[in-house]
N, C-alpha and C positions, 0 to 999 in steps of 0.2 A: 096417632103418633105421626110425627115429622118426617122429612126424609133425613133432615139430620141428627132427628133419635132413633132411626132406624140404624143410619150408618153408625152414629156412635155406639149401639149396642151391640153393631154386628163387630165392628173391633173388639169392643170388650170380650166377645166370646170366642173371635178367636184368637186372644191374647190369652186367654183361661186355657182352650184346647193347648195350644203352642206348649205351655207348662205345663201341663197333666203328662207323668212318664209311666211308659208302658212296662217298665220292669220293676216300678215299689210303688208304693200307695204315697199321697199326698192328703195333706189334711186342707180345709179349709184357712186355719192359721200360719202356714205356710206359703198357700196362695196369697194369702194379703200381705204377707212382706214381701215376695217378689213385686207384687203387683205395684205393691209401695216406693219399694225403690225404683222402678223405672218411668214413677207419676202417672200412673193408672189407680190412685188414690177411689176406694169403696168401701163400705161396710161389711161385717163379714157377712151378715146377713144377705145382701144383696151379692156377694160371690155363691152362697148357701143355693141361693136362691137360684139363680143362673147356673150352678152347677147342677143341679136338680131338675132342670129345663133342658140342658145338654148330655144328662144322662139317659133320658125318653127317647132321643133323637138319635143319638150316636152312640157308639161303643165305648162307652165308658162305665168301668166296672162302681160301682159302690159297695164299700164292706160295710158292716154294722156295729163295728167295734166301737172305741170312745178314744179319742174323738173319730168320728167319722174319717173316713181316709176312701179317696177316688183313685183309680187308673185307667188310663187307655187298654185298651184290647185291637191291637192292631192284627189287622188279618190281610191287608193289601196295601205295601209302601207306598202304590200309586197315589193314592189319597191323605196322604200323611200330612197332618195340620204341617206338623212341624217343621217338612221340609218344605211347605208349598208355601207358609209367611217368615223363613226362616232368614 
């Protein structure tokens, strides 16, 4: 892989992070219309997927319900996607 499909995956994931809230569950079909509207155009498959890959790594809760639904588990503001590419 490139460094510019390095860099553009690493925006994509922390553009995913950024929208993932720590106080309700978010679904995949919700991340791709935000994602949508601000031209970060993806399959949902490929959000699926990356959020599956971001869940290993980070605090990000997955439930098991239908449709699947993610959140944050924040435990240190220091680190907060949201405020660090806000």
């Amino acid at each position: 892989m490139g460094k510019t499909a390095n860099l553009t995956t690493l925006k994509f994931s922390l553009e995913l992070l950024r929208r993932i809230p720590s106080t309700r569950r978010i679904t995949v079909s919700e991340l791709k219309q935000q994602l949508d509207a601000v031209g970060e155009v993806r399959a949902k498959r490929t959000i699926r997927e990356q959020l599956e890959a971001l869940a290993e790594l980070c605090e990000i809760e997955r439930d098991d319900a239908r449709p699947v639904g993610y959140r944050r588990i924040c435990r240190d503001r220091s680190l907060d996607v949201a405020q660090m590419c806000g």
